[in-house]
N, C-alpha and C positions, 0 to 999 in steps of 0.2 A: 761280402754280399754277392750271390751268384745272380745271374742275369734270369737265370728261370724266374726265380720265386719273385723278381719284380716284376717279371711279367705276366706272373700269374695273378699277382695281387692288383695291377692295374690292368687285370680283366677284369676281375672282379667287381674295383671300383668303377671302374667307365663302362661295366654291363648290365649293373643294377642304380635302380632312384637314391633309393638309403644302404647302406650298409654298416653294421655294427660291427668291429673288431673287439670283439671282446672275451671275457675267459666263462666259459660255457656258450649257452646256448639262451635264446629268449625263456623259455621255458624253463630254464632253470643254470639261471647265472652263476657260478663259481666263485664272485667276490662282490662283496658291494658296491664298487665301484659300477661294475657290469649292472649291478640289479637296478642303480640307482639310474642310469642311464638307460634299461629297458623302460624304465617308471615314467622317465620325461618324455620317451618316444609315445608311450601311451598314453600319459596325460596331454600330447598334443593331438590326437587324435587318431596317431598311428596304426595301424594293425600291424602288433608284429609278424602274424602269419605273414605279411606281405615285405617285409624288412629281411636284407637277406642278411644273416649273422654268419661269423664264422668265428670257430673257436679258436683260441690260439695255441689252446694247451694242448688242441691234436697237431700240431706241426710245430717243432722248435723252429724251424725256418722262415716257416711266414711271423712266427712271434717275434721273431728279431726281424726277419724282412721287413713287415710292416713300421716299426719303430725308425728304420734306415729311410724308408720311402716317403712317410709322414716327416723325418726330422724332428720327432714327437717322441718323447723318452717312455710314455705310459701308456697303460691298454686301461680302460678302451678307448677305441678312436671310432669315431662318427665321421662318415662320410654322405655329402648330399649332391644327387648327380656330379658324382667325378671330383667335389671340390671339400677338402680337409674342413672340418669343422671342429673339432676338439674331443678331449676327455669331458667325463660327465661332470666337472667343476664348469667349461665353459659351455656347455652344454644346459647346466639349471640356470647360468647368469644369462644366455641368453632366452629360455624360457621364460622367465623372471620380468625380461624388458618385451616379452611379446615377438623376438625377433626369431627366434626358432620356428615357431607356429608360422609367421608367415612365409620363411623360407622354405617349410614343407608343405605349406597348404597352397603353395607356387604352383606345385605340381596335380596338386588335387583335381 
């Protein structure tokens, strides 16, 4: 794991609110997983325009980067100011108990 690409990806994470690691783009997700996790950002009220996404399938570095940095085996990964939140399985369960909604509408 080279030191760049962790420091690029925790620019990332600790320069934006939300960010989505996932395979495409909000506008057009790459896997289901991805889509299903744009779905929950928006069924929380999100605008993805304002979500910053990065794809992983433009960079094998940060693809694996990110997985090294999270300790997180899967994409996508949700990040909410700076702090790991999950793939979109943990991601619908906490949508599910209301707990996602208030962790983003924190910042609202």
């Amino acid at each position: 794991m080279d030191q760049t690409t962790q420091q690029h990806i925790e620019g990332i994470v600790k320069g934006n609110d939300i960010v989505l690691f996932m395979k495409g783009d909000a506008n057009f997700p790459m896997c289901g997983f991805s889509g299903r996790a744009v779905q929950i950002l928006k069924a929380c009220g999100v605008d993805t325009g304002g979500v910053k996404t990065v794809n992983v399938l433009e960079d094998e570095a940060v693809r694996q980067g990110i997985k090294d940095y999270s300790q997180w085996p899967t994409i996508p990964q949700l990040y909410v100011r700076g702090e790991f939140i999950g793939g979109s399985d943990i991601m619908m369960e906490m949508y599910e108990s209301g707990e996602l909604q208030q962790l983003i509408g924190a910042k609202a």
